[in-house]
C-alpha positions in Angstrom: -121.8 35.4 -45.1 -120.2 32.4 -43.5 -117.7 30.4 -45.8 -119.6 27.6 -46.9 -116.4 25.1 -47.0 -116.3 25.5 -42.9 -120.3 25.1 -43.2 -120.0 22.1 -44.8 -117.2 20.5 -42.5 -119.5 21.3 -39.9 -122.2 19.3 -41.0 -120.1 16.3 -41.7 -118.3 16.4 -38.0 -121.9 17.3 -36.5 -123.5 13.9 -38.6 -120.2 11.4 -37.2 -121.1 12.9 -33.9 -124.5 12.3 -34.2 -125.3 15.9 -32.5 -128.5 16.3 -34.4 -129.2 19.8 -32.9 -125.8 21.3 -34.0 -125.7 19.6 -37.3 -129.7 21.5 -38.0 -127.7 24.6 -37.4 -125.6 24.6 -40.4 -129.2 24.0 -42.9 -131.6 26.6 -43.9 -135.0 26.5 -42.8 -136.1 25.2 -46.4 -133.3 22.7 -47.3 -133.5 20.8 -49.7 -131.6 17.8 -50.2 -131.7 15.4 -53.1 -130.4 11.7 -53.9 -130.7 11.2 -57.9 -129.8 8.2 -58.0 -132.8 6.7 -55.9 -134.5 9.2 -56.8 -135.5 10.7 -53.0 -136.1 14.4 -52.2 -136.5 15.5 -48.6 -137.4 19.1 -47.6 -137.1 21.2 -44.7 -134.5 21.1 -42.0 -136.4 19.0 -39.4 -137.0 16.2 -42.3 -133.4 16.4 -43.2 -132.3 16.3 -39.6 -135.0 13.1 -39.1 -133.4 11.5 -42.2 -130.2 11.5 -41.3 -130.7 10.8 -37.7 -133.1 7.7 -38.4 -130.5 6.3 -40.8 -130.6 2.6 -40.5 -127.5 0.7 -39.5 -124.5 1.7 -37.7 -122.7 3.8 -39.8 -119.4 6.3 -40.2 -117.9 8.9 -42.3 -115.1 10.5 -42.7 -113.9 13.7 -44.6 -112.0 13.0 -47.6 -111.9 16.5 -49.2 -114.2 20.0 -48.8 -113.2 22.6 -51.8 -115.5 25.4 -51.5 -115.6 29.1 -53.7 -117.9 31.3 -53.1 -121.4 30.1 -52.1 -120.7 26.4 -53.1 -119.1 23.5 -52.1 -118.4 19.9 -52.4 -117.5 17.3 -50.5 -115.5 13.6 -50.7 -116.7 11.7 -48.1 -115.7 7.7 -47.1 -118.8 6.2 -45.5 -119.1 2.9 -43.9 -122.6 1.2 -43.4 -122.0 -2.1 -41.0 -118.5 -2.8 -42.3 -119.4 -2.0 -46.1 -117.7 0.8 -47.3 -118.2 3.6 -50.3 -117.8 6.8 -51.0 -119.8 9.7 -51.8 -119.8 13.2 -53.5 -121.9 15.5 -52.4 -122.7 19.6 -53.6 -124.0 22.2 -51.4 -125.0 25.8 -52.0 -125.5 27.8 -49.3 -128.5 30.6 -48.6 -127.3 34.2 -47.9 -127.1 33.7 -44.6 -124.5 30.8 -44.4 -126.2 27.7 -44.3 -126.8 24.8 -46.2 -129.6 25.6 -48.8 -129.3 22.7 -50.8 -127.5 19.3 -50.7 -127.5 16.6 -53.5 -125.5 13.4 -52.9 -124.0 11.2 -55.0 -123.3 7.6 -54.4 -121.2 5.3 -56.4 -124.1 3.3 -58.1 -127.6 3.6 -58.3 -129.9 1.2 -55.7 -133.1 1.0 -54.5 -133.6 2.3 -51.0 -134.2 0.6 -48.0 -138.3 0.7 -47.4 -137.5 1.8 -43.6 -136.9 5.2 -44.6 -140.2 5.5 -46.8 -142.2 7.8 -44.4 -139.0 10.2 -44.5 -139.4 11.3 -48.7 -140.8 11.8 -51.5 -140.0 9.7 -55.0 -139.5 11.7 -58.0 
């Protein structure tokens, strides 16, 4: 099994690059990646791909942290959205083969989302 800590640095540097094809290598074919605090779930590694790639305004992260053991990990990430900046924390757990099996992101405070990305998830 891959370590999951280099997975996940890999699909942070693969995002900032915006090399969509490399960063759906490090997710499992049935990903699933959750927001609670809107409240979105997306499914599948092409919708994850298409979520993160049709993310609206010009945006940047950088790697705060990555402690991984075993198959999970989590991530500290700084994230700039058109000069606003926050921070995130976000888990992972990774399929036997390596990659990504599940994501769920925290953000500092809940919000709705924009309505741009409404074709891209599902509200639960």
């Amino acid at each position: 099994m891959a370590d999951i800590g280099v997975t996940v640095e890999t699909y942070w540097a693969t995002a900032q690059a915006r090399d969509w094809r490399a960063f759906g290598a490090t997710l499992a074919d049935d990903v699933r990646y959750e927001l609670p605090q809107t409240r979105e779930r997306v499914l599948g590694r092409d919708g994850v791909v298409r979520f993160n790639a049709e993310h609206v305004g010009e945006w940047s992260l950088e790697i705060e942290r990555v402690v991984a053991d075993g198959a999970q990990a989590v991530s500290w990430v700084r994230f700039s959205v058109d000069e606003e900046e926050t921070q995130a924390i976000s888990f992972f757990t990774a399929a036997p083969d390596g990659r990504i099996q599940t994501i769920t992101d925290f953000w500092p405070a809940p919000y709705e989302p924009p309505r741009e990305r409404d074709h891209l998830v599902e509200r639960f």
